[in-house]
C-alpha positions in Angstrom: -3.7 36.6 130.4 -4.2 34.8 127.2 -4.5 36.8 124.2 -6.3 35.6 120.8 -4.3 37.1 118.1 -4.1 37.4 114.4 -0.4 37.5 113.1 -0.1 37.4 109.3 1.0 38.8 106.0 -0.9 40.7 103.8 -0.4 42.2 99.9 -1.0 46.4 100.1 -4.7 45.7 98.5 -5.6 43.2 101.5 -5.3 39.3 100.4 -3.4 37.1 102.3 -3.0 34.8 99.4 -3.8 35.0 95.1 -6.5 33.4 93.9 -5.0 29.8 93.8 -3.8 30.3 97.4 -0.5 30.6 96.3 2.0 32.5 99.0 4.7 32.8 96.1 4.1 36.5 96.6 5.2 36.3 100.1 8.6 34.8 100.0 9.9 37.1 97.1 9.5 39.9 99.8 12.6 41.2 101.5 12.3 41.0 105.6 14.7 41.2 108.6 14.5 38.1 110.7 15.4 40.3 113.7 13.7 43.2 112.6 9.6 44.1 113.7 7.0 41.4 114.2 9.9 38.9 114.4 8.4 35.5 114.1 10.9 33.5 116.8 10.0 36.3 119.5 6.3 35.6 118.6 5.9 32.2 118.6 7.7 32.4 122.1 4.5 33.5 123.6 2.1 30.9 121.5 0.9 27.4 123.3 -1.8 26.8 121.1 -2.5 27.3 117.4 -5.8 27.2 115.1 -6.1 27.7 111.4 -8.8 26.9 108.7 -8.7 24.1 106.4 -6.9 25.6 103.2 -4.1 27.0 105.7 -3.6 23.2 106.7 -3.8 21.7 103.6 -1.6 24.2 102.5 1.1 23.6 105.2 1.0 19.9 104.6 1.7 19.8 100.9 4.7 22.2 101.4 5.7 20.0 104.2 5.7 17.0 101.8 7.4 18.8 98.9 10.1 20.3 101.4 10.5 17.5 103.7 10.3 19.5 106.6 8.7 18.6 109.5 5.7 20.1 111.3 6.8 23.6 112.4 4.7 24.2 115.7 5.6 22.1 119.4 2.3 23.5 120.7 -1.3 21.5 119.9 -2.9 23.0 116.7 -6.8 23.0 116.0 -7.5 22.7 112.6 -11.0 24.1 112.1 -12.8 22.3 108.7 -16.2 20.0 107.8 -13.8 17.9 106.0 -12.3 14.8 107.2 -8.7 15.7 106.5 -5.4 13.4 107.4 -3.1 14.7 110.5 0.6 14.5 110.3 2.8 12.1 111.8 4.3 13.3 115.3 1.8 16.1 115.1 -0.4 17.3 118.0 -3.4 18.3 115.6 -7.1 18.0 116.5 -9.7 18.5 114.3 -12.7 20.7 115.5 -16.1 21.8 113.6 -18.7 24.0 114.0 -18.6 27.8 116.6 -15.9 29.2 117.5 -16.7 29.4 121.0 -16.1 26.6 122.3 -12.8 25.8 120.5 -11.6 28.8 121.6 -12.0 28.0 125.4 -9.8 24.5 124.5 -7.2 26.7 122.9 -7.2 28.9 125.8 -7.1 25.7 128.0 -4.1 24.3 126.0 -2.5 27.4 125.7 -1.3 27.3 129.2 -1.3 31.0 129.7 0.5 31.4 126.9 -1.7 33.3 123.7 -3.8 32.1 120.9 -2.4 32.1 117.5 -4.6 32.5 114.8 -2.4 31.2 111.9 -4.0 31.7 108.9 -7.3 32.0 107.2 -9.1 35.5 107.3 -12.6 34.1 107.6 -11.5 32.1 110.7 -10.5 35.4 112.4 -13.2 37.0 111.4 -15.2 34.5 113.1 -13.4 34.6 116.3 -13.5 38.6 116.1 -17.5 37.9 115.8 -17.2 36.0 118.9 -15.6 39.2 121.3 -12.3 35.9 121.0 -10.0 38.0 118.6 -7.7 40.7 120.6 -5.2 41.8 118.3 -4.1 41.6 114.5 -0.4 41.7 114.0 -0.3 42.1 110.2 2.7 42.7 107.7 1.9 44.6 104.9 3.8 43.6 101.8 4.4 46.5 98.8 3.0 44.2 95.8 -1.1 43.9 95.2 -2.6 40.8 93.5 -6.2 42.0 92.4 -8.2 39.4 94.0 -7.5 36.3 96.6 -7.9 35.3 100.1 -9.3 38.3 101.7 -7.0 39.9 105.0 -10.4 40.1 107.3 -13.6 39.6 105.3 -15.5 41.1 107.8 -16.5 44.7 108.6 -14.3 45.4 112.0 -13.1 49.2 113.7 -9.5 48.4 115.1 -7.2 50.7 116.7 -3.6 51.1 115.9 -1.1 50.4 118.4 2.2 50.3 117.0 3.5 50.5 113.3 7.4 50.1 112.5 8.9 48.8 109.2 10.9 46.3 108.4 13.0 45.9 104.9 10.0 46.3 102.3 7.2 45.2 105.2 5.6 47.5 107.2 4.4 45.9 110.5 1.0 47.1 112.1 -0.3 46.0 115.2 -4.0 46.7 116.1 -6.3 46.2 119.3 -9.4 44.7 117.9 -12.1 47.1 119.0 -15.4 45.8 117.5 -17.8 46.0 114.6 -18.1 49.0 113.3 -19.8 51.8 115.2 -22.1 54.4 113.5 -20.3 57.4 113.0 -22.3 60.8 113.1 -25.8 58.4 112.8 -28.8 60.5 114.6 -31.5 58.6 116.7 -33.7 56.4 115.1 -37.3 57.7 113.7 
């Protein structure tokens, strides 16, 4: 069954990236390849890909500085208003408007194989909205930035599944359960 999931890293205070959407803080951080949330096991089970556009824009320009070449085999969505270029040799389409129905081409493309949400919290967000977001796979990284790209804008209940460190990370992974139920609230008046 194909699972819709959520794998990223996140500062201790909850931004995926500083207010410049800078990553710097990310790849000063000391991991284990082989260790938890292992990123070659994971991709593994990934045939499709979607990510907002400041995660794409972001990945091309350090594609272009590096001179690497696009990282994923699998086709990628690329969720954004914006008429935006693609990459050479890339299978990228470019989608706009609910998630819904992007989501059932992902699942389509994916083969049986999951969803990977790459980047962009309010993306998630919206798919967790839609009942389309299973499971967040987050590394939480021992540095705080103030203010940024938010984790998961949204207000969600999760439920822990698993948590195991891994160098200075330590690797959550939830269920996502819902928006958040209220707690202790009596009938209504």
């Amino acid at each position: 069954m194909t699972r819709t999931v959520f794998y990223t890293a996140t500062t201790l205070d909850g931004y995926l990236a500083d207010e410049q959407d800078s990553l710097e803080w990310l790849f000063l951080q000391d991991s284990d390849p082989e260790g938890p949330h292992r990123y070659d096991e994971f991709i593994a089970g990934i045939g499709a890909v979607v990510m907002g556009r400041t995660t794409y824009e972001w990945v091309r320009a350090h594609l272009q500085a590096s001179g690497e070449d696009w990282p994923y085999d699998m086709p990628t969505w690329v969720v954004s208003h914006a008429e935006l270029p693609g990459i050479t040799g890339a299978d990228i389409r470019f989608a706009q408007g609910e998630v819904a129905p992007i989501h059932a081409a992902l699942t389509d493309a994916a083969g049986g194989k999951d969803i990977w949400v790459v980047g962009g919290g309010d993306l998630a967000a919206q798919f967790a909205e839609a009942g389309l977001l299973d499971q967040l796979m987050v590394s939480i990284a021992p540095v705080t930035l103030g203010a940024g790209r938010p984790l998961f804008p949204r207000r969600f209940d999760l439920k822990l599944q698993d948590v195991a460190r891994n160098r200075a990370f330590i690797c959550a992974t939830y269920d996502v359960v819902g928006p958040p139920t209220a707690r202790g609230a009596g009938p209504a008046s």
